[in-house]
Legacy VTK file of the C-alpha trace (Angstrom):
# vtk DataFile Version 3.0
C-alpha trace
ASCII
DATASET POLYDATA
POINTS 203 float
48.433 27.014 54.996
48.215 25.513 51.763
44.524 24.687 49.868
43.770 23.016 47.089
40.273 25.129 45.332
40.850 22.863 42.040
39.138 19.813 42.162
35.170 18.856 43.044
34.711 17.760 46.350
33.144 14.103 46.941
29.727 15.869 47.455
30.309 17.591 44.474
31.211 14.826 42.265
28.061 12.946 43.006
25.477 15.589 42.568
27.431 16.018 39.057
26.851 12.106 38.308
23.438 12.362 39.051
22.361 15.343 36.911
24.478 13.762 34.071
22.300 10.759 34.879
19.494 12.350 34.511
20.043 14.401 31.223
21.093 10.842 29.886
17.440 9.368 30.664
15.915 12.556 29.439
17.372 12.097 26.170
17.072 8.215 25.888
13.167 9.110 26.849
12.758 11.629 24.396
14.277 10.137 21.469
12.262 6.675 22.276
9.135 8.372 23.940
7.651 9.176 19.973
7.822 5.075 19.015
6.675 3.474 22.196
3.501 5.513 21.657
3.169 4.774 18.284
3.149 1.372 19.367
0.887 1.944 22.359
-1.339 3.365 20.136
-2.305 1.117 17.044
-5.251 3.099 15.980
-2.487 6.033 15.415
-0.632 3.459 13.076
-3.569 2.509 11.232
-4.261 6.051 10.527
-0.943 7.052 9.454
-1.457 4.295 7.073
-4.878 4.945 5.679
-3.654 8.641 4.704
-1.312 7.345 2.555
-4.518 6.454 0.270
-6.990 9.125 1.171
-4.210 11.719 0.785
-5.040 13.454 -2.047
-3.397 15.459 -5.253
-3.035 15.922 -8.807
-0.704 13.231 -8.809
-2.031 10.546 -7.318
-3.174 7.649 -9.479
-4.777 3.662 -7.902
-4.308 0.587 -10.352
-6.111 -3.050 -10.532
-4.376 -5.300 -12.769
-5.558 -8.630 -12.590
-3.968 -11.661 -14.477
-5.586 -14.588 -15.838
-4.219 -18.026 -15.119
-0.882 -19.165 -16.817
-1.221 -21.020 -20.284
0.149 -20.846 -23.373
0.698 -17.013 -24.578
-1.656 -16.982 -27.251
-4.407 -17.186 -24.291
-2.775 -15.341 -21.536
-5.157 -12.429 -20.528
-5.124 -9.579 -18.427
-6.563 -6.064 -17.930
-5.799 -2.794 -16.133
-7.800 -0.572 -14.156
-6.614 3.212 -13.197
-7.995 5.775 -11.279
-6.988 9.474 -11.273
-8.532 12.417 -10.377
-9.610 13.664 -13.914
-9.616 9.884 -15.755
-10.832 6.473 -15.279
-9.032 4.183 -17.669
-10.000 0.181 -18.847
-7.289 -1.893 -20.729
-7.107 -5.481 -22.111
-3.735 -7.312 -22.407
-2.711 -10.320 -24.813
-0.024 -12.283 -23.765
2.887 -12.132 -21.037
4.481 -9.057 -22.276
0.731 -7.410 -22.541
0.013 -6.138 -25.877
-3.138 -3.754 -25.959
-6.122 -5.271 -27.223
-8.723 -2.676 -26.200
-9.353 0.351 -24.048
-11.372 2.299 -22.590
-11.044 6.389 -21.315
-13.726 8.030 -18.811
-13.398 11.495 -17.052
-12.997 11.857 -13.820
-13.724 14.115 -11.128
-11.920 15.499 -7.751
-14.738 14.421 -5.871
-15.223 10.914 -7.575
-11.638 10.357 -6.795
-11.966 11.138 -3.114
-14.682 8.783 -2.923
-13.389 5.982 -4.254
-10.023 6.725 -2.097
-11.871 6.671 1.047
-14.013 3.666 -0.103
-10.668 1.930 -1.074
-9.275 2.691 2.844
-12.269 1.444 4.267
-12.119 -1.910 2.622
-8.223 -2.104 3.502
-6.564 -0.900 0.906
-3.250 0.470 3.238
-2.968 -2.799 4.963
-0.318 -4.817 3.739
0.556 -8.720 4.763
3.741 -9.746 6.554
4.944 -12.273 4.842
8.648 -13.960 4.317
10.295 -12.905 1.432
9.917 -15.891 -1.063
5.882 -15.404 0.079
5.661 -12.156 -1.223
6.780 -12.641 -4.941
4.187 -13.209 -6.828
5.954 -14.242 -9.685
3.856 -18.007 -10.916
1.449 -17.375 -8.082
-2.057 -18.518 -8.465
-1.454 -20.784 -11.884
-4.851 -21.850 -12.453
-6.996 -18.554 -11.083
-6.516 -15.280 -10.966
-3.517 -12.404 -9.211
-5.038 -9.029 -8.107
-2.260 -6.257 -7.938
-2.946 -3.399 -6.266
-0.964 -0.237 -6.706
-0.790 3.275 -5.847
1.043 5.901 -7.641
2.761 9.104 -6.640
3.575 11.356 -9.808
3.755 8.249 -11.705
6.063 6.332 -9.536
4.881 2.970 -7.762
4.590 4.006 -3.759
2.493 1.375 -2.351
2.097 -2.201 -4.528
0.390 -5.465 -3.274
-1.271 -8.529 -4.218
-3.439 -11.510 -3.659
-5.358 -14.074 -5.309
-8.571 -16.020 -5.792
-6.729 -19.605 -4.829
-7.363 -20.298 -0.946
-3.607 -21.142 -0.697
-2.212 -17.991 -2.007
-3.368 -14.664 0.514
-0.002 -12.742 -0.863
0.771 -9.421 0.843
-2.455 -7.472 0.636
-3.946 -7.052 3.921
-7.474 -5.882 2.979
-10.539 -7.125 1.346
-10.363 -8.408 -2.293
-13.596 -9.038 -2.602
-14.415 -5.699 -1.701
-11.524 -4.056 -3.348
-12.009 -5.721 -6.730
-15.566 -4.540 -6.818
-14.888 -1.056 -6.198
-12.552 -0.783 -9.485
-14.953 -2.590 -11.309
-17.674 -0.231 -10.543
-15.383 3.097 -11.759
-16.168 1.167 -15.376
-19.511 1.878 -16.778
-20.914 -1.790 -18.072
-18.397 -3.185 -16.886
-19.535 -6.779 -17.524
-20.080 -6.044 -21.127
-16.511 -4.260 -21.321
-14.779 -7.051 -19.928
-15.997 -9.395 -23.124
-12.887 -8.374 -25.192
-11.217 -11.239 -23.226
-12.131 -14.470 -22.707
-10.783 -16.456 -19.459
-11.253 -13.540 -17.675
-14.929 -12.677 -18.031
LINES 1 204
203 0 1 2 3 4 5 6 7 8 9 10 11 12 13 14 15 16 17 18 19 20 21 22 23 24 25 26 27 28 29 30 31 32 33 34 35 36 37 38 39 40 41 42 43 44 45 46 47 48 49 50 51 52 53 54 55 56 57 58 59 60 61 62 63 64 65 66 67 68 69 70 71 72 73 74 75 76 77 78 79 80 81 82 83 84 85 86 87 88 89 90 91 92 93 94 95 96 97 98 99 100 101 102 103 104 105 106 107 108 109 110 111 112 113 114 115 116 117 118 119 120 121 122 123 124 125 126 127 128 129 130 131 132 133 134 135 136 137 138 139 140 141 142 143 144 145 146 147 148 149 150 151 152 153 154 155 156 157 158 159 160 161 162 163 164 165 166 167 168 169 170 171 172 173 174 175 176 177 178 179 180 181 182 183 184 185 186 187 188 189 190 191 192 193 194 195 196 197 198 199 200 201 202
C-alpha cells in the first residue's frame, strides 16, 4: 500500500493559516500600537514637544527678532534678541538687509537659561500653527505693524522657527502666546525701554 507523508493534511493547512494570521496582526499591532497611543494620548505629544525647548545644553540658543512695519529703507527698523546659556545679546537693525546700529552683550547663567526655557514652554513656545503653505510665509506680512519671529537654535543651526504678528488678521504659525512670549525676551534686557530708543518706529 502506497502513502503519500509529503503534503499537510486539510487540518494541517488551516491551523498553519491561522498562526500565520496571527503573527501578521501581531506585527501590524506592534508596528502601529506606538502611534495610536501617541495619538490617544495628547498630553504625551505636548510633552514631547515642550522638551524640545526645555531641553537643555551648551548649544542651545532662543531668538526674538521683531520687524518694524514696511517703508522706505532709510526707516526700516528691527532688533534681535538672543538667549544662551552664558550671554544675553540686544541688537538694532537699519534697513532690509539689517545693518548694525547698536548692541548690547550681558552674561548669562545655566540657571537663568533654564528659567527662561521653562518660562518660554509655559507660555507656548513649542506650539506651532497649522496653517496652508502660502499662510505660513511671512514674507510682506503685517505691513503696517509689527512680525515676531521666534527661533530656536541647535549648535547654531535654526531647529524650530515661527512667527506672528500684532495685526488681528495675521496669527502666522506660532501657536503660543505673543504677548507673553515677547515680554519674556524683553525682560532678559536690563532697561529695556531705554535700550530700545536707538530706533524709532519700534519703541
Amino acid at each position: 500500500m502506497n502513502r503519500d507523508f509529503g503534503g499537510p493534511t486539510k487540518l494541517g493547512m488551516v491551523v498553519i493559516g491561522v498562526i500565520f494570521f496571527l503573527i501578521v496582526a501581531g506585527l501590524f499591532f506592534f508596528i502601529t500600537g506606538g502611534s495610536r497611543s501617541a495619538e490617544s494620548n495628547p498630553r504625551a505629544t505636548e510633552d514631547t514637544r515642550r522638551q524640545e525647548v526645555t531641553n537643555i545644553n551648551t548649544g542651545r540658543s532662543l531668538r526674538m527678532t521683531v520687524y518694524g512695519p514696511i517703508v522706505a529703507n532709510e526707516e526700516r527698523e528691527s532688533y534681535e534678541i538672543t538667549v544662551t546659556t552664558t550671554s544675553r545679546r540686544f541688537t538694532a537693525y537699519k534697513g532690509y538687509s539689517q545693518s548694525q546700529i547698536a548692541s548690547n552683550d550681558y552674561d548669562n547663567t545655566y540657571e537663568g537659561y533654564q528659567q527662561f526655557a521653562y518660562a518660554l514652554a509655559r507660555a507656548g513656545f513649542d506650539k506651532k500653527r497649522d496653517v496652508t503653505e502660502e499662510q505660513s510665509d511671512d514674507r510682506g506680512a503685517c505691513a503696517t505693524g509689527k512680525r515676531y519671529v521666534y527661533e530656536l537654535f541647535e549648535n547654531g543651526t535654526v531647529a524650530k522657527r515661527t512667527w506672528t504678528t500684532n495685526c488681528n488678521s495675521v496669527r502666522g504659525t506660532y501657536g503660543g502666546t505673543n504677548a507673553t512670549t515677547y515680554q519674556l525676551f524683553q525682560s532678559q534686557i536690563p532697561e529695556f525701554n531705554k535700550t530700545i530708543r536707538v530706533l524709532k518706529t519700534l519703541r
